[in-house]
C-alpha positions as CSV (number, residue, x, y, z in Angstrom):
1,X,0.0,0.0,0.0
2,X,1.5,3.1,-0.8
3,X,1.3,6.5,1.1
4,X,-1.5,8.3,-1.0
5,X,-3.6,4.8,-0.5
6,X,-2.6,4.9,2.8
7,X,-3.8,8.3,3.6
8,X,-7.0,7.9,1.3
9,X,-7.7,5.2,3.8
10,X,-7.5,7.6,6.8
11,X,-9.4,10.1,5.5
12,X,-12.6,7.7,4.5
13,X,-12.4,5.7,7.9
14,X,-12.2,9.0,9.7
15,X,-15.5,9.7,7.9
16,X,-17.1,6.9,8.6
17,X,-16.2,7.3,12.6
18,X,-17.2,11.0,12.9
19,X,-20.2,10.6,11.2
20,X,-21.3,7.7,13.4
21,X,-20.4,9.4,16.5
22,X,-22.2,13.1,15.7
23,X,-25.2,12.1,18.1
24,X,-22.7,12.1,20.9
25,X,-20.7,15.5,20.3
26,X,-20.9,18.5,18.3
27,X,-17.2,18.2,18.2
28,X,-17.9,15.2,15.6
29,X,-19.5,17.2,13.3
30,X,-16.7,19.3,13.0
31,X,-14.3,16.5,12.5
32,X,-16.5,15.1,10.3
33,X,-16.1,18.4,8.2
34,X,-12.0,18.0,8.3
35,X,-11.8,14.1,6.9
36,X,-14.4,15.6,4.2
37,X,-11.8,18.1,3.7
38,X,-9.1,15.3,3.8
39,X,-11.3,13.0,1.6
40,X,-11.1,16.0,-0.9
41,X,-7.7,16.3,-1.2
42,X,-7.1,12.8,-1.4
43,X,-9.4,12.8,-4.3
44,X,-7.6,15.9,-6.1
45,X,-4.0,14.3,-5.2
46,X,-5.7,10.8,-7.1
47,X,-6.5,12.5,-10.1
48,X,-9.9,11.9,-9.1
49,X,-11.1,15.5,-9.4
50,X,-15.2,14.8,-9.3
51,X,-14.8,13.0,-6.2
52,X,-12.4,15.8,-5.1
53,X,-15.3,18.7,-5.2
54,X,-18.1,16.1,-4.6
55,X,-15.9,15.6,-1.0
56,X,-15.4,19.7,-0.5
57,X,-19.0,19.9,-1.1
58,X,-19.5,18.0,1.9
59,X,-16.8,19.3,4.0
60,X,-19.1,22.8,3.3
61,X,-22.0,21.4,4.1
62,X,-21.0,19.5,7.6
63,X,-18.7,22.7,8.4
64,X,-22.3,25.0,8.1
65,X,-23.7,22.2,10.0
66,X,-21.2,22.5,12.9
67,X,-22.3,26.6,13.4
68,X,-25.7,26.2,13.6
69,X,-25.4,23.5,15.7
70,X,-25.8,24.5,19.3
71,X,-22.8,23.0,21.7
């Protein structure tokens, strides 16, 4: 496995875990937000570019999420 796999990886599992875990913590949502931001650059950094802005879409959307959220 090579480092870009390895970090694509990290950034999707990190997904997966924040968004499971937003019931428990605001603080998840916002993390959430980063690995969407990290799931975006993975996708740019793969040549993937559609999954890139799909993935900073979200990152937008969760990030918006965070602020109206009330702690």
């Amino acid at each position: 496995m090579d480092a870009l796999t390895a970090f694509g990886l990290f950034a999707v599992t990190a997904m997966l875990i924040c968004y499971a875990l937003e019931d428990r913590s605001h603080w998840f949502v916002l993390a959430f937000a980063g690995a969407c931001a990290l799931g975006s650059a993975y996708g740019f950094l793969q040549g993937a570019w559609p999954f890139g802005v799909v993935e900073a879409i979200w990152a937008v959307v969760a990030a918006r999420r965070w602020f109206r959220r009330p702690a």
